[in-house]
Steps between C-alpha positions, in 0.01 A plus 500: 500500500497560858660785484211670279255397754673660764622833318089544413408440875807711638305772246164423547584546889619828402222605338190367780767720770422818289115401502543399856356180458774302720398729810074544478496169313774270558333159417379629184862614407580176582280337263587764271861351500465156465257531188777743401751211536269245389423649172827590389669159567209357276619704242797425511484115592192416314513769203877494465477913471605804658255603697339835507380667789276813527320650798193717443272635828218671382377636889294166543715228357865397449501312157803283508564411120760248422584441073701191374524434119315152523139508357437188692254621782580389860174242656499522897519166621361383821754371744650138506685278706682373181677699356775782635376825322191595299317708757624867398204617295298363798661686740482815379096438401473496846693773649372697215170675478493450151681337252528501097730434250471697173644343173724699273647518137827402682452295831227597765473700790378391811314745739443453899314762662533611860309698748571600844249386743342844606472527089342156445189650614433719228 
């Protein structure tokens, strides 16, 4: 399980070099990353799936899109004291500029959007 979070970041970093996100923007490709990481382990840990990662920028917007054969949609939960884990989907709502999650005939797909900051303007 680990191991799948790390081969999608070790791509994912791949992929924000060629769009030269971790020079001009390194703290975004940072958050990038962890929602990366944060979104696969919940497929795998809370889905029990494979996880499927695909990477679309579209000039203003990197969609990172994460699918997992559970239909059960993930709930952001706010951060507690009590308990260990929990606080993915809360995380990467707020490195994320937005976030969705889009149900499908087998699993869902969940969908963070980022923006580099010169592009957050527009």
């Amino acid at each position: 399980m680990s191991t799948g979070a790390k081969t999608a970041r070790d791509w994912t970093r791949g992929h924000l070099d060629t769009l030269g996100w971790t020079s001009k923007a390194p703290a975004t490709a940072d958050a990038v990353l962890l929602a990366v990481s944060e979104l696969v382990t919940n497929a795998h840990v809370h889905a029990r799936s494979d996880a499927q990662l695909v990477l679309t920028w579209d000039t203003r917007c990197l969609h990172v899109a994460v699918h997992d054969s559970s239909p059960v949609l993930p709930v952001a939960q706010a951060p507690s004291a009590e308990r260990l884990g929990g606080r993915g989907m809360f995380l990467v709502d707020a490195l994320a500029d937005t976030l969705r999650t889009r149900p499908c005939p087998d699993g869902k797909t969940v969908i963070a959007c980022f923006r580099i900051p010169d592009e957050r303007k527009n």
